[in-house]
N, C-alpha and C positions, 0 to 999 in steps of 0.2 A: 575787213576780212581777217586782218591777222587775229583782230581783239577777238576774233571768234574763236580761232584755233588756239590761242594763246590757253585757255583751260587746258586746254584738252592735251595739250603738249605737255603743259605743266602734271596733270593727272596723270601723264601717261610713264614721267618720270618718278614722279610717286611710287606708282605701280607698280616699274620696277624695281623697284627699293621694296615694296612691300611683298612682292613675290617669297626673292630669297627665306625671309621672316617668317613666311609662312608655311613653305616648302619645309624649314627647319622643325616649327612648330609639330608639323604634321610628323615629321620622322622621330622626336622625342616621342610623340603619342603613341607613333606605329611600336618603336622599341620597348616603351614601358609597357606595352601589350603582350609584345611577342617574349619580353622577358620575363612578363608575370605566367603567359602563359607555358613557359619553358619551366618556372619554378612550380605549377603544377603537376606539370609532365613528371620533373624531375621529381616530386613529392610522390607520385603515384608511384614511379620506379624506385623510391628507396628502398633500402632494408629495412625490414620490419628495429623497431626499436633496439629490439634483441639481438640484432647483429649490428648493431651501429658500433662505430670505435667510440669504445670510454672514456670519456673527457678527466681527465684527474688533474689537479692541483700542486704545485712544487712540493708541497709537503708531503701529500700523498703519495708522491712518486721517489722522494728521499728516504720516507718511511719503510718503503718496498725494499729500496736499497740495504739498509739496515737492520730486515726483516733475512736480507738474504744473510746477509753476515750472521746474524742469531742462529742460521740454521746451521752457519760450518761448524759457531760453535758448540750447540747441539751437538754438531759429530764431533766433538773434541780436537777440533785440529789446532786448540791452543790450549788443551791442559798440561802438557808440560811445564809450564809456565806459572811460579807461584803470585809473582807479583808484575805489574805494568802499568806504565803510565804512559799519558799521550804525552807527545813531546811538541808536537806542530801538529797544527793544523791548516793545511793551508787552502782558500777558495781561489775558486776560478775568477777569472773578470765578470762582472756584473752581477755578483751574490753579496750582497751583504755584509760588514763586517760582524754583525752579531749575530750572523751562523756559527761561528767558531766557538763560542759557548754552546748552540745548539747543536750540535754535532757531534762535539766531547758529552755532552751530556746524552746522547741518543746510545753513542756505545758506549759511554760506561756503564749503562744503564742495560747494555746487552750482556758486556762484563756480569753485572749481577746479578742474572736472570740464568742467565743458560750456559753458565763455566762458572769453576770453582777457581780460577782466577781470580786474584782481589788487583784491584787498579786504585792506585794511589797518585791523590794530589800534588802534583809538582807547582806549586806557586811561583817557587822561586826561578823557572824554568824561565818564566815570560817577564822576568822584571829587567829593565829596559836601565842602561848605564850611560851617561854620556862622557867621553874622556876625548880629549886632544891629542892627537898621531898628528906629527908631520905638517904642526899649523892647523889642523883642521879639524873638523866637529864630526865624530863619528860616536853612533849611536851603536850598543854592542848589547846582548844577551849571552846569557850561559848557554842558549844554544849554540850558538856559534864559537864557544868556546871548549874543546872537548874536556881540560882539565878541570875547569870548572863544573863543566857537565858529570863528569867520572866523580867528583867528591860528591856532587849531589846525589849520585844513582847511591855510594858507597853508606850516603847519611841516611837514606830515604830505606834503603836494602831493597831498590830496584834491578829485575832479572831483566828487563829488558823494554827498549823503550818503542812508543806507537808514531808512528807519522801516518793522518791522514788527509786524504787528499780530496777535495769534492768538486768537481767539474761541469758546468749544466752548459749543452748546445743547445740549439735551436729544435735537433731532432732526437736528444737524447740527452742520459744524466751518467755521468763513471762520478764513485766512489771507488778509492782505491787504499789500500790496507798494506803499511810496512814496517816489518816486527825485524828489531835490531837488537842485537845484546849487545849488553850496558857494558861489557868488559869487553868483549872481543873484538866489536861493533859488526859481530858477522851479521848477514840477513837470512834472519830463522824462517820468517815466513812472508810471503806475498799473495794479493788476491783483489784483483780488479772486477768491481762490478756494475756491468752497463746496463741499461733499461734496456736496451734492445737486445740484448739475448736471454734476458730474466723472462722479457713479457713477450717472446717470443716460446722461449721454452713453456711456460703458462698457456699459451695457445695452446701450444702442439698438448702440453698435458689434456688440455680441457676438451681438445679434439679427440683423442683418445678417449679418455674418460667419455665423453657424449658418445662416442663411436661403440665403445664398451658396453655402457648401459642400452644403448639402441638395440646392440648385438643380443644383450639378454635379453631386453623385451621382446626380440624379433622371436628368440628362440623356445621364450617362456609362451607366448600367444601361438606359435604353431607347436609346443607340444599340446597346448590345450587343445586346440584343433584340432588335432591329429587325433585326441583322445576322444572329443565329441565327435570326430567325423568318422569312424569310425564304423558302428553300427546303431542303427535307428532301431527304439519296440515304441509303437504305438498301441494303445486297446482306446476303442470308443465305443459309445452303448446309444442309438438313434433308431431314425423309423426308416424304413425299404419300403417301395413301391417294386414289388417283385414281380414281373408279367409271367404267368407260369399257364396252367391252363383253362381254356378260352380267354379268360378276362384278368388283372391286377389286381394283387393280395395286398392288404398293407402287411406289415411283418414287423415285429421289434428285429432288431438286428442288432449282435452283439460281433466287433471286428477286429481281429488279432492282425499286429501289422510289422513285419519282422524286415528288416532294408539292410546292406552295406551302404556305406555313403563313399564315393570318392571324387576326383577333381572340385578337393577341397571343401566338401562338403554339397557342391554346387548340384551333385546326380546321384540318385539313390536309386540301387536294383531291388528285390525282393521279390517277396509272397504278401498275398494278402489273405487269410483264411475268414470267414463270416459265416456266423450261425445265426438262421433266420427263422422264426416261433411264431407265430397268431396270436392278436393279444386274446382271442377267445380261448385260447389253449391255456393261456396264463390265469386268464378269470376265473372260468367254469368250463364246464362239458358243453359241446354242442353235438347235435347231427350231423354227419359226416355227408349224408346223402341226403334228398327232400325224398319223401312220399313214404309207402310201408315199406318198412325194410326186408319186409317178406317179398317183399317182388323185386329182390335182386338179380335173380337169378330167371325172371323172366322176361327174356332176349329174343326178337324174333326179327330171321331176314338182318343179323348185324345191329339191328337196330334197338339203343335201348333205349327203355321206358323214365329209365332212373338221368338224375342231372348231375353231370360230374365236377366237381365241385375243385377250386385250389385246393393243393396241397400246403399244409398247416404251419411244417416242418419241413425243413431245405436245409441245406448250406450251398457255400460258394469257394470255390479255391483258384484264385488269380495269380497269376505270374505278372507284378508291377516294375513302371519305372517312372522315375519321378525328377521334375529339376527345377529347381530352384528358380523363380523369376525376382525377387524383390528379398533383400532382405540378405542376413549372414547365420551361421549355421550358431556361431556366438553373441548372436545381439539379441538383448532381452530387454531393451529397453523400448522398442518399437515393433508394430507386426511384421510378422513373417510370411509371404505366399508363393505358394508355388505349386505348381501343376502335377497331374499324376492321368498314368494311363495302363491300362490294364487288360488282360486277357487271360479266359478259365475256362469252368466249369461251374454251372449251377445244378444241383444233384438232389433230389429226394425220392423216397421208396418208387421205383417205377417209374422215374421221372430224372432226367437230364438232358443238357441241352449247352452248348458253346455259346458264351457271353461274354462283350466287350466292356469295359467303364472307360469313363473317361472322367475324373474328378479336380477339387482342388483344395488344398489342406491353407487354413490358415492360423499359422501359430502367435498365441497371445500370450508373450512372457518365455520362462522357459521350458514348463512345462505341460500346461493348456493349448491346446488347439478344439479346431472348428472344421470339419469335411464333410463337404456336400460332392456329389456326383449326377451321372447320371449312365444309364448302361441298354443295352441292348442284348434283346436274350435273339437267337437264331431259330427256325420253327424245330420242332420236334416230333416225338411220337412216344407217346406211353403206353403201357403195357395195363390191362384190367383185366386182374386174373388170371395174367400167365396165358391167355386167350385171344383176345381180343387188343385189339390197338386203336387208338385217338390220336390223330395227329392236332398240333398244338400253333397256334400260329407266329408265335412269339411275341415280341414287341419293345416296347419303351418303358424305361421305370426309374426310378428316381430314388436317392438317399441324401440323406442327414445326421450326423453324428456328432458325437460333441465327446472328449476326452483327452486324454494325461499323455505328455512324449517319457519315455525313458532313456 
């Protein structure tokens, strides 16, 4: 009986030993999941490239330094000064000791660019003595020594001597700049300068500047607005389906189209004026009436003989408003649509009648467009001969134009 249980006890101690292992197993997997999927997240919320902080290099960021110093000397804040030498240089902990040639060589190298300061080689500045004091080995330079120091400014005809000083943290870099004269040993001049108020001031410059030109563009694109939005002329030259009387004329149709535009271009008020012809009228001569024309005039009981025919010649004069659905009053790169809706008069000899449109412009480029419609004449009554009257029943009619924005 035991040797039976005996696996299985055994397994069961396994097991738990394999548990832990795998419980672990599973929580590296879940993490490396949840962390990849966190650096997605996190990839999707970044800032675009363009606002990421710029990675720069020691050098890069010493050069900046030294960039800044070129520019006080630019402003002359050491031409008093005929001649100088560096006298020390001294680095922080964990720079390099052959900065100290790279350093001296970066300003004197500003020295000679941007100040009529001349800066002279001090060799003998850094030459290194060793003498016995007091039993002991001590190492000396003529800096440490002022008399020594004062012959040499006196041999060299140095006005005054450079200590600089270069520091890198963790979160920042100071270079710092101090100007001594050679005889008094007053300190003429000082000027520490840290990355973090350089490339902070740089910010705020660049914020401005961007804020600046933002502000022109903002102000350059709504005066142009302002100037396109304005007032609208339209002219287009299409066909009219004009319901006039009994039945529907076609008509060439020539349309003058005069607008304010405001809220931004977005709504436009106006008139709309339209002169409406037959293209028979254009072609040739027709009959105005069917039958003899001798039997105009015979009427009997109201009733005439003769068929009264459309009028040839019409116009129209609508009171429009219009708004914009799609599109900007300044973009020519893609169409332009939008709605229009109207209310007039449709008018020829002996003939008028209250008519609604309802249409829709679409503009291709800036100054092409495309208007179709469609309108509603209300019934009327004309007048034949100053006599007699025909009432009219009005109806449905339809347009299409095609012409230039101004």
């Amino acid at each position: 009986m035991w040797g039976f249980f005996m696996p299985v006890a055994l397994g069961y101690k396994n097991l738990k030993r394999f548990i832990p292992a795998v419980a672990a197993l599973l929580a590296t997997v879940v993490g490396v999941q949840t962390a990849r999927g966190n650096s997605q997240t996190a990839g999707e919320s970044a800032e675009p490239p363009a606002q990421q902080l710029q990675v720069k290099s020691f050098n890069e960021v010493l050069q900046d330094l030294v960039n800044e110093f070129s520019f006080d000397l630019r402003a002359k804040a050491l031409n008093s000064l005929r001649t100088v030498s560096v006298r020390r240089v001294a680095l922080g902990e964990g720079i390099p000791r052959t900065y100290e040639s790279f350093v001296e060589t970066q300003v004197s190298d500003s020295f000679r660019k941007h100040s009529g300061t001349k800066v002279l080689q001090c060799t003998n500045c850094r030459v290194r003595r060793t003498v016995v004091e007091n039993g002991r080995l001590v190492m000396t330079t003529p800096i440490n020594n002022p008399q020594e120091l004062d012959a040499i400014a006196s041999q060299l005809g140095v006005d005054a001597w450079l200590d600089v000083t270069l520091i890198y943290q963790e979160t920042s870099m100071v270079l710092s700049f101090h100007v001594f004269d050679s005889k008094s040993k007053e300190l003429l001049w000082t000027k520490l300068y840290n990355t973090d108020n350089i490339y902070k001031k740089k910010m705020e410059q660049m914020e401005t500047t961007s804020k600046q030109q933002s502000d022109a563009a903002a102000a350059a694109a709504a005066a142009e607005r302002e100037k396109l939005s304005k007032y609208n002329v339209t002219t287009t030259l299409g066909w009219n389906r004009v319901p006039n009387v009994k039945t529907g004329a076609n008509m060439i149709a020539f349309n003058f189209r005069f607008s304010e535009r405001f809220n931004y271009g977005v709504d436009e008020v106006g008139t709309r004026v339209s002169g409406f012809v037959a293209p028979s009228e254009v072609i040739s001569d027709y009959p105005k009436i069917s039958g003899d024309p001798a039997s105009v005039a015979e009427i009997v009981d109201g009733t005439s003989k003769e068929v009264i025919l459309p009028f040839t010649r019409g116009y129209g004069l609508f009171a429009i408003y219009s708004h914009l659905l799609k599109g900007d009053v300044l973009q020519t790169d893609s169409p332009v649509w939008g709605m229009e809706f109207g209310a007039g008069t449709i008018f020829s000899k002996g003939y008028a009648c209250f008519a609604f449109r309802a249409g829709s412009t679409l503009r291709l480029g800036q100054r092409f467009l495309l208007d179709a419609g469609v309108a509603y004449n209300l019934p009327t009554s004309i007048s034949i001969k100053s006599k007699y009257k025909y009432t009219t029943p009005g109806g449905i009619g339809a347009d299409v134009a095609f012409g230039l924005q101004f």
